[in-house]
Every structure is written in C-alpha cells, then in structure tokens.
VEXPA-68603 format. One record per residue: residue number from 1; residue in one letter; x, y, z of N, C-alpha, C in turn. Coordinates in nm, 3 decimals. Layout:
% VEXPA-68603
R;seq;type;n.x;n.y;n.z;ca.x;ca.y;ca.z;c.x;c.y;c.z
R;NUM;a;X;Y;Z;X;Y;Z;X;Y;Z $
...
***
This chain:
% VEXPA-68603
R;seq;type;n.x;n.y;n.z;ca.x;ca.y;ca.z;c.x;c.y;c.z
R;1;x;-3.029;-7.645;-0.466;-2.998;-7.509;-0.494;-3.080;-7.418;-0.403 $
R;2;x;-3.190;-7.461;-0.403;-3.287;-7.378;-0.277;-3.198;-7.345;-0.143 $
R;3;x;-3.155;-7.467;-0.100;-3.072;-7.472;0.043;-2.993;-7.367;0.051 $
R;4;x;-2.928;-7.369;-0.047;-2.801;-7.241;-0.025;-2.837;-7.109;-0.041 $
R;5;x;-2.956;-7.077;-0.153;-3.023;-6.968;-0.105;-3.038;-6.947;-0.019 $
R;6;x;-3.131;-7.066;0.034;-3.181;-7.009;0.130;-3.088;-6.969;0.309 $
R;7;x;-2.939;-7.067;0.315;-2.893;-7.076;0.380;-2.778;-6.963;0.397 $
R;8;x;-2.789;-6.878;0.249;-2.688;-6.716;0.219;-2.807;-6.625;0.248 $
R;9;x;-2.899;-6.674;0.273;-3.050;-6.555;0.314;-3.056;-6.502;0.455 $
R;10;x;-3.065;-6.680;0.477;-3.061;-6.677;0.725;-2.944;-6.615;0.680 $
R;11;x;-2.844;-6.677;0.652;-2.680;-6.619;0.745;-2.719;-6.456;0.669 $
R;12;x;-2.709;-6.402;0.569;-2.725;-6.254;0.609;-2.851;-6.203;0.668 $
R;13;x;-2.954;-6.228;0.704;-3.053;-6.151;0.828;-2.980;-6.179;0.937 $
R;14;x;-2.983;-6.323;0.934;-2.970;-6.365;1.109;-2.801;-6.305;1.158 $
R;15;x;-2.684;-6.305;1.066;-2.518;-6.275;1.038;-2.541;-6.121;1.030 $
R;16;x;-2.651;-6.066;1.050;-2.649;-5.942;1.100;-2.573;-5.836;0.924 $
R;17;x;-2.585;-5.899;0.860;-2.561;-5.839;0.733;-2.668;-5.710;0.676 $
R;18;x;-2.817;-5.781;0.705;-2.930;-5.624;0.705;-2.916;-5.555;0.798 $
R;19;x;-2.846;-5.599;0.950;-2.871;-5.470;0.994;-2.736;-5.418;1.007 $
R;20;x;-2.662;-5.460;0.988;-2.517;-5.380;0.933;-2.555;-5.282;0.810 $
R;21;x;-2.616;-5.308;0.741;-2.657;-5.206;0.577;-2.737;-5.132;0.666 $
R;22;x;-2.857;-5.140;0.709;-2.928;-5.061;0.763;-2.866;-4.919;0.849 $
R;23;x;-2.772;-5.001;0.940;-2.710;-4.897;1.007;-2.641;-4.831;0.943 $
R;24;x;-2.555;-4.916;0.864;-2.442;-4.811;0.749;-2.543;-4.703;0.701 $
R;25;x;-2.637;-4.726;0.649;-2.715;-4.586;0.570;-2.731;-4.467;0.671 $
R;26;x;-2.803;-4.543;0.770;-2.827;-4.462;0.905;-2.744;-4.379;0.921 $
R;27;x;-2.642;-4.461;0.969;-2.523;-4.388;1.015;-2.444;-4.293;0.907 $
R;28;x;-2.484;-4.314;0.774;-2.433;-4.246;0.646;-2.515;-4.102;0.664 $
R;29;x;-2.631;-4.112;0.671;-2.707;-3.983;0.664;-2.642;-3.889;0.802 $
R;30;x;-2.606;-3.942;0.888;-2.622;-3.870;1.011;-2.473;-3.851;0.992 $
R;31;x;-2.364;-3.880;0.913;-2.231;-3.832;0.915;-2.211;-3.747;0.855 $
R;32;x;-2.319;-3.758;0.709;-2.305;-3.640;0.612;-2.324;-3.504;0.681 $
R;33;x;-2.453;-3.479;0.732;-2.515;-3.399;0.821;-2.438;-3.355;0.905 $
R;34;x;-2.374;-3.430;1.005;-2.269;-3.408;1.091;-2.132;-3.269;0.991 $
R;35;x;-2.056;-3.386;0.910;-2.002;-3.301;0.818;-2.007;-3.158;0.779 $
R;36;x;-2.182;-3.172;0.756;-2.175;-3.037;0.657;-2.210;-2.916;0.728 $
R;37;x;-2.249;-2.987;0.893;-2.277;-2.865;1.019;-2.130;-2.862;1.065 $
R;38;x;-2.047;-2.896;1.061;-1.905;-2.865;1.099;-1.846;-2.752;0.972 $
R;39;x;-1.879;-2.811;0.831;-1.833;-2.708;0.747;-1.884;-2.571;0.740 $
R;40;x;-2.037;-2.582;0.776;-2.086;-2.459;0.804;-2.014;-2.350;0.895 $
R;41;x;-2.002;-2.432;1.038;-1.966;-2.366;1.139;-1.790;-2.342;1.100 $
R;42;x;-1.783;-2.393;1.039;-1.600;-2.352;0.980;-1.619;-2.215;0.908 $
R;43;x;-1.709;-2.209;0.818;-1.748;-2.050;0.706;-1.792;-1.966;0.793 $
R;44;x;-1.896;-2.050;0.909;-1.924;-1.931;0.968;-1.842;-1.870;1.061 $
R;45;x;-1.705;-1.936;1.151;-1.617;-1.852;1.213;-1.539;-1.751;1.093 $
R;46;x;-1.503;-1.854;0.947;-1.414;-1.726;0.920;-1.489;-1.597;0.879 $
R;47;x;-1.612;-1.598;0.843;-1.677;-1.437;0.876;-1.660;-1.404;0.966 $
R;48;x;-1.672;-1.442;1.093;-1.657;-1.403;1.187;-1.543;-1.304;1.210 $
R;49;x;-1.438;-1.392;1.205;-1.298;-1.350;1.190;-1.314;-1.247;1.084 $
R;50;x;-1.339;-1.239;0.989;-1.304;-1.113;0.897;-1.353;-0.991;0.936 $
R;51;x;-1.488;-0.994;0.968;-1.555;-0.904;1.068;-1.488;-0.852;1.157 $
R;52;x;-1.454;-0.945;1.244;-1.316;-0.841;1.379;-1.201;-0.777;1.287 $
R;53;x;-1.119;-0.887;1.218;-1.035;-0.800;1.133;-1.077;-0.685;1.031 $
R;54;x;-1.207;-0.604;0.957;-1.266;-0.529;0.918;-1.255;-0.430;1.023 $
R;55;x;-1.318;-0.497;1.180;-1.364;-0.376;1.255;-1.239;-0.310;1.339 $
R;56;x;-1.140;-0.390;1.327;-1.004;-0.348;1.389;-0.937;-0.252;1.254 $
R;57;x;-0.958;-0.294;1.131;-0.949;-0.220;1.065;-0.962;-0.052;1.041 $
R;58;x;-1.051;-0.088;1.057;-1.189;0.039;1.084;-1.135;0.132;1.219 $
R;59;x;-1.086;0.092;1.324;-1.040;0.175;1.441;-0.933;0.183;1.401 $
R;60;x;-0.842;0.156;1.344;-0.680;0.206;1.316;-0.712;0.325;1.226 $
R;61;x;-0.787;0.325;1.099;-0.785;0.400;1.028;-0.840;0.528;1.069 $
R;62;x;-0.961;0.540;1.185;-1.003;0.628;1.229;-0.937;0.720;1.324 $
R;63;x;-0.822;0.594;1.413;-0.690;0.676;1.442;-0.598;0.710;1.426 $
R;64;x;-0.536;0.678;1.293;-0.489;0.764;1.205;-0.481;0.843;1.133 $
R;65;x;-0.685;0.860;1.125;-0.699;0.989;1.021;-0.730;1.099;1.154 $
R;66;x;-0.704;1.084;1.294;-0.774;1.168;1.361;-0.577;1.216;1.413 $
R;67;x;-0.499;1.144;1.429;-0.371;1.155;1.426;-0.279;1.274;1.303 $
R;68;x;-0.341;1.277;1.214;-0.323;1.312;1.074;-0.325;1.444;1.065 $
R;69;x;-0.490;1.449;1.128;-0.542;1.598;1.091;-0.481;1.673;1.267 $
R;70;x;-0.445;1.596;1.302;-0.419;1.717;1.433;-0.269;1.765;1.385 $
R;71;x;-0.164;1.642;1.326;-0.045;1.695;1.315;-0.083;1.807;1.150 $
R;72;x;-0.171;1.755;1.086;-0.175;1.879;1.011;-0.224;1.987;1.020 $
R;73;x;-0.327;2.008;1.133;-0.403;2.145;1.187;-0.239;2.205;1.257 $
R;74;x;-0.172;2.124;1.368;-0.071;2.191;1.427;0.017;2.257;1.331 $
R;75;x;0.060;2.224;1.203;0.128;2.238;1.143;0.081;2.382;1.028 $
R;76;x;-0.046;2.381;1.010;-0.123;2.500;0.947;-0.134;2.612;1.051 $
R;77;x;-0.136;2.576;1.192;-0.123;2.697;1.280;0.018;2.759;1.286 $
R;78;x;0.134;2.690;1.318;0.245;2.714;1.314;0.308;2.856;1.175 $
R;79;x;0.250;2.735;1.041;0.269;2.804;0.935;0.177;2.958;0.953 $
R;80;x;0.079;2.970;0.974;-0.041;3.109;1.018;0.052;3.204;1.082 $
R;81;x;0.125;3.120;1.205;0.166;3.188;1.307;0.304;3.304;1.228 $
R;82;x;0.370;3.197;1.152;0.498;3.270;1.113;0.440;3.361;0.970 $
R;83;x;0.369;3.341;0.900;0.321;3.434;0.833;0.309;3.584;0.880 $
R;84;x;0.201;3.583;0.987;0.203;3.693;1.081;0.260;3.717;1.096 $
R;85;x;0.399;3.656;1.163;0.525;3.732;1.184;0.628;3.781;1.099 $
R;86;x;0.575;3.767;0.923;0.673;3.772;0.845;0.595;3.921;0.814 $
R;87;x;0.452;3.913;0.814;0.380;4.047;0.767;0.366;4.141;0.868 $
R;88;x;0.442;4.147;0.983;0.463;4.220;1.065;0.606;4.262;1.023 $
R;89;x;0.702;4.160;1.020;0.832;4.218;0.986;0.848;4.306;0.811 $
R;90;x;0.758;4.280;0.754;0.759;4.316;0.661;0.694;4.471;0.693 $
R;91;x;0.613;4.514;0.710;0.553;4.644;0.790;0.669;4.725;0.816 $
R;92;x;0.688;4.671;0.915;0.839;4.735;0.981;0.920;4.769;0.881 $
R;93;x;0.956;4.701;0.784;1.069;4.733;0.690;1.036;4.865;0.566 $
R;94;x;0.888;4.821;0.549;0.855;4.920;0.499;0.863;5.077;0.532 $
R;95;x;0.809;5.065;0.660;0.804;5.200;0.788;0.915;5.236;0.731 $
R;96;x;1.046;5.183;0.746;1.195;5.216;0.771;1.206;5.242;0.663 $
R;97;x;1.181;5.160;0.557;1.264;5.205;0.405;1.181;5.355;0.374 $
R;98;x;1.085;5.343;0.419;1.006;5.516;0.400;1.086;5.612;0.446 $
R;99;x;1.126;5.562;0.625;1.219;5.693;0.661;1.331;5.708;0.579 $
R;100;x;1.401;5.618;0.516;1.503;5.595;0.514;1.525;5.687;0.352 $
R;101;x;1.431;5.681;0.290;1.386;5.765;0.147;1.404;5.876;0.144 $
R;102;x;1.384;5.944;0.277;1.423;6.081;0.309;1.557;6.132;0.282 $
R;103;x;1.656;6.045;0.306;1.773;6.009;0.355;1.872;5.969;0.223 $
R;104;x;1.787;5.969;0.071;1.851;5.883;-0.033;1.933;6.011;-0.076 $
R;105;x;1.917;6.125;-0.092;1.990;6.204;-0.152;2.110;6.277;-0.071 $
R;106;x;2.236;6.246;-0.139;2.348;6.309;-0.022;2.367;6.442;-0.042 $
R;107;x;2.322;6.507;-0.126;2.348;6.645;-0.126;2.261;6.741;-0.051 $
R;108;x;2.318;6.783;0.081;2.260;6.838;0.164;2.135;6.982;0.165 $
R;109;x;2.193;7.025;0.029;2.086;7.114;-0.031;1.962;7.074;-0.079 $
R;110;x;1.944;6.932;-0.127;1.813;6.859;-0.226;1.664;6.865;-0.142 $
R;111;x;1.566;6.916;-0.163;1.474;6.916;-0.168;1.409;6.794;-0.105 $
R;112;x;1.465;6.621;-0.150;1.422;6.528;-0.075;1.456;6.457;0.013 $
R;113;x;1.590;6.573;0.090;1.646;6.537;0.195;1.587;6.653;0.330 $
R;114;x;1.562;6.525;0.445;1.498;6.561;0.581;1.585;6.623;0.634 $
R;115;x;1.578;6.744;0.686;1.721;6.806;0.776;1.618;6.815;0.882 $
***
C-alpha cells in the first residue's frame, strides 16, 4: 500500500500535477485582477462618455437659450415699434376728432360751430 502512495505522490510532483495547481492559482489571481482592471476601465469610459454627452448637452442648451432670447428681444422691439406707431396714430385722430367737434352742429347759427 505504501508503493502506490507513494507512486500517486512522484507521478503528481514529478506529472507536473503541483505545478499545474500552483500555476492555476497564479494564473487565477492574475486573471481576476486582469478582469476587474478591464471592468474598471469599462465604468470608467462610460463616465467618460456621459460627461461629453452632459457637455454637448450643455452647448445646445446654451444655444438655444441664446437663439430664444434674440428671436424674443426681436420680437419685443417690433411689438415697441408698432405701439409707437399706434400712439402716434392715435394722437392724430384725436387732433382731428377735436377739429372735427367744431363741425358737430349743422345749424349754421350754433355757437359751437367754427365759421
């Protein structure tokens, strides 16, 4: 019974069985490692990526709010502009309906008619 111990002992040292385990561990630690610096560097591009997409973000919105306010400044001047021109035409009408007051009574004798 010794013999075969001892002869399943040689054949795994010498049959390269310890250093097959040996390396397997070896090589186990250094795959994990491997692994978990690849998964890292996987999380760390997609920040990456979100970051550009944030910062592209970030420039659309700034040219659209700068897009925004010009078509709405143009659009508050426009409106300014025709105001003015409505309180000018309005002036005018007034002027006229004043002269024109002179003018309300047809009986040529009345007091609040302009001859």
């Amino acid at each position: 019974m010794n013999d075969v111990i001892t002869q399943n002992l040689l054949t795994f040292l010498l049959g390269g069985g310890l250093l097959s385990s040996i390396t397997g561990v070896i090589t186990l630690k250094y795959t994990k490692k491997q692994a978990e610096a690849k998964a890292l560097s996987s999380v760390q591009d997609v920040y990456q990526e979100l970051i550009a997409d944030l910062r592209a973000d970030k420039e659309a919105m700034k040219k659209e709010k700068i897009e925004s306010e010009t078509k709405w400044t143009t659009r508050i001047e426009k409106l300014e502009s025709n105001q003015l021109s409505q309180d000018k035409k309005i002036a005018e009408n007034e002027k006229e309906i004043a002269d024109l007051k002179r003018f309300k009574c047809v009986n040529l004798t009345c007091n609040n008619r302009k001859q």
